[in-house]
N, C-alpha and C positions, 0 to 999 in steps of 0.2 A: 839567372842572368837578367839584370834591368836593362830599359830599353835603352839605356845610354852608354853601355861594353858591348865590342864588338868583340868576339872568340876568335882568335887567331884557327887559322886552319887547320886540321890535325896532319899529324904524319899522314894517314891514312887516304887522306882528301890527298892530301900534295901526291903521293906516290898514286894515286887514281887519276890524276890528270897527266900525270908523265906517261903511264900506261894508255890512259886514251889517244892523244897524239901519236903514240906508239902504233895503235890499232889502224887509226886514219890512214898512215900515210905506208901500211908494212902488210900483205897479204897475207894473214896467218890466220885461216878460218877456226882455231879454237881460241881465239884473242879476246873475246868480249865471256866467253866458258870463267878464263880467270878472273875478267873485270868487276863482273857483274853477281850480285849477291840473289840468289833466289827469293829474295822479299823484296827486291832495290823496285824505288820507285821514282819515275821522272814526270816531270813537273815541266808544262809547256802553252803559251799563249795561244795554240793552235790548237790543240787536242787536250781533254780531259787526262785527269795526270794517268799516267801508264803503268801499271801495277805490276812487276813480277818478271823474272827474267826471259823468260820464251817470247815475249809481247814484245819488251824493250830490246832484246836482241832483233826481232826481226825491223824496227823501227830504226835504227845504231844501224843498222845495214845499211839500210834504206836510204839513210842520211848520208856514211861513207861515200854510199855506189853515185847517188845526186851531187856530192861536192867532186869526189874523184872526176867527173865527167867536165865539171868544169877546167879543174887543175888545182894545184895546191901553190901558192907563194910564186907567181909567176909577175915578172915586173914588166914584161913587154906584151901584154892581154889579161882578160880578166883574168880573175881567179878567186878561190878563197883563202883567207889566212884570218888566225886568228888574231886579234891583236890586244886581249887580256883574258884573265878568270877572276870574278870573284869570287873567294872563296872564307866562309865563317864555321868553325867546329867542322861537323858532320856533310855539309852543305858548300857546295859549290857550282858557276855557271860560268856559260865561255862566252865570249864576245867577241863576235870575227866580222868581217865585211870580206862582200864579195855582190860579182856585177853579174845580174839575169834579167836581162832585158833594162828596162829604166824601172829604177824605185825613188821615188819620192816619200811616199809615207812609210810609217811602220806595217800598217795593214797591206797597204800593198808590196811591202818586202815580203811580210808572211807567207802572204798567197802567191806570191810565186817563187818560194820554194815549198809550198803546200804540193802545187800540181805536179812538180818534177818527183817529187819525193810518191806521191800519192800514184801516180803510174810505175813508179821502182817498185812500191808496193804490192802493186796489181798484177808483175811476174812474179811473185812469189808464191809458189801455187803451195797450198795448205798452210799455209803460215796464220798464225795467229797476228795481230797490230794491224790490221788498216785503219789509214785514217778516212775520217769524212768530215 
């Protein structure tokens, strides 16, 4: 592929994003068991990419347990919702907004869901993924 095609998404990308909003919003503690590929690696402005499923499962938690707490798609207080995926071949990312505290920049969007996320983290006793 030259830098000028973009690869349309496989099936497999598309039916991995139906199944992750699946996971988000549905309590089914073997949900992320099917999602997730025992090599799968996640890629993130916050933390060094995340290698291998034990790791990236406990982080997908982490992330669920920090957004559920807000709310999901809620039109009369915050919340979060997603509002696209890019998605190319093998490769796909979500784009959501959502209100914790005042954000103005990108970095200070980060960090504060770094901290909420990173104390989700800190119950989770023997878990492999913290971040720092």
């Amino acid at each position: 592929m030259n830098n000028d095609t973009v690869a349309p998404p496989s099936p497999v990308i598309l039916d991995g994003i139906d199944r992750w909003h699946d996971f988000m919003r549905v309590d089914r503690p073997d949900a992320l068991d099917d999602l997730l590929a025992d090599d799968a690696v996640m890629y993130s402005r916050r933390v060094h990419p995340q290698r291998g499923k034990a790791i990236l499962a406990t982080s997908l938690e982490a992330t669920k347990a920090t957004f559920a707490a807000i709310g999901f798609d809620a039109d009369d207080r915050p919340s979060f919702r997603y509002v696209k995926h890019v998605a190319s071949g093998d490769t796909a990312g979500p784009g959501f907004e959502t209100e914790m505290g005042v954000m103005v920049r990108t970095l200070q969007a980060l960090n504060a869901v770094h901290a909420p996320m990173g104390a989700e983290l800190a119950t989770v006793d023997g878990k492999p993924g913290a971040v720092s």
